[in-house]
C-alpha positions, 0 to 999 in steps of 0.5 A, a space after each residue: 129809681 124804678 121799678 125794675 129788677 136791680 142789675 147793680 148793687 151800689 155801695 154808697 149811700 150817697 143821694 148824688 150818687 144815685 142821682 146820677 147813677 139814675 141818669 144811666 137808666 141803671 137801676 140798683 140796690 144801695 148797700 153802703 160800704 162800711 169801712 175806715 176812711 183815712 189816708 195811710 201815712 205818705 200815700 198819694 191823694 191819686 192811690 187814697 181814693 182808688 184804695 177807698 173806693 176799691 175797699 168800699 166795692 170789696 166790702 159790700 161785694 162781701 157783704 152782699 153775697 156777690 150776687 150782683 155787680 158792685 159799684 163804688 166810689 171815692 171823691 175828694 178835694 185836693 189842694 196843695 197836694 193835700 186831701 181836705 175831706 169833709 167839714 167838721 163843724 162851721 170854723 174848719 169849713 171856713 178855712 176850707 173855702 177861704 183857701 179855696 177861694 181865689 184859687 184852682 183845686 183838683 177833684 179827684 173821683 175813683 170809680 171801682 166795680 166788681 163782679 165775680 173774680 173781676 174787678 175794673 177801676 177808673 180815675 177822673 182829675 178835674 180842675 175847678 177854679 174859684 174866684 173870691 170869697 167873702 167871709 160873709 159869703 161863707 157865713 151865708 153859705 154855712 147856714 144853708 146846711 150844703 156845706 156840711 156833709 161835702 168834700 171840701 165844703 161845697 157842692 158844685 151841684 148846689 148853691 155852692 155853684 156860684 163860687 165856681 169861675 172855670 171847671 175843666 174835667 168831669 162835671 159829674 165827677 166833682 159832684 161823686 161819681 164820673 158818668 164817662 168812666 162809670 158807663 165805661 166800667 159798665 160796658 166792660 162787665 156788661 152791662 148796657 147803659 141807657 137801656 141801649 142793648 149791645 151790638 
């Protein structure tokens, strides 16, 4: 980030998030959202992550005195029509990567920003295909720490990247936040990306 003026407030605490919000040449302020993260009984994967991410952009809107605009996101792991969610310790990271391997999951990555009364959302679907996985790869992959913190227990921008045959979609959506849709968002509540001035 430099040291310019912040022209959003981003609601996450997410380093990869502001990493890439970076790439857009926006600069910000993070206040992460507090909120309770748990899908409600038969709510599709699709509506849990549009609910969080537009829960996590009310919250620090609230919380922020609305004096700028507000960016948030939500990013899960969908396998089998079920959201995996984060690893809770080494044996259910095991069982995530063992059902991943082989097979092709989605990325589902929410996009929601308010400001004022406004409020504009967006929905990247990507598809990642892994190849095989040895439990000894796991193991190997555990003890680096990546797989801790991280839906679905990999980090396509890490080393979690060699697990990875075919990604169709949103580079940038599977790591936290999709830059198309993101700078599409901006653009509507006017706010320039790139430092490029509007027509």
């Amino acid at each position: 980030m430099n040291s310019e003026s912040p022209r959003i407030i981003l609601a996450s605490a997410s380093p990869r998030r502001r990493e890439l919000l970076d790439q857009l040449g926006i600069t910000y302020d993070v206040v992460p959202a507090d909120i309770h993260e748990r899908p409600r009984p038969d709510e599709s994967p699709e509506a849990y992550v549009r609910r969080v991410a537009a829960e996590k952009s009310l919250d620090t809107w609230r919380s922020g005195g609305g004096r700028l605009a507000v960016l948030a996101a939500d990013t899960e792991v969908v396998l089998d029509g079920s959201i995996l969610g984060k690893p809770r310790d080494f044996e259910h990271a095991l069982s995530m990567l063992s059902r991943l391997a082989g097979r092709e999951h989605r990325v589902l990555s929410a996009v929601s920003l308010r400001l004022g009364d406004e409020h504009w959302e967006a929905l990247n679907v990507s598809s990642v295909t892994f190849r095989p996985i040895s439990r000894e790869e796991i193991e190997a992959y555990w003890a680096t720490g990546e797989p801790c913190d991280k839906a679905g227990a990999y980090a396509i921008q890490g080393k979690g990247a060699i697990f990875v045959r075919h990604l169709s979609g949103s580079y940038s959506g599977v790591m936290g936040l999709p830059l198309f849709e993101t700078a599409e968002l901006l653009k509507r509540a006017g706010i320039s990306v790139l430092n490029v001035p509007f027509p």
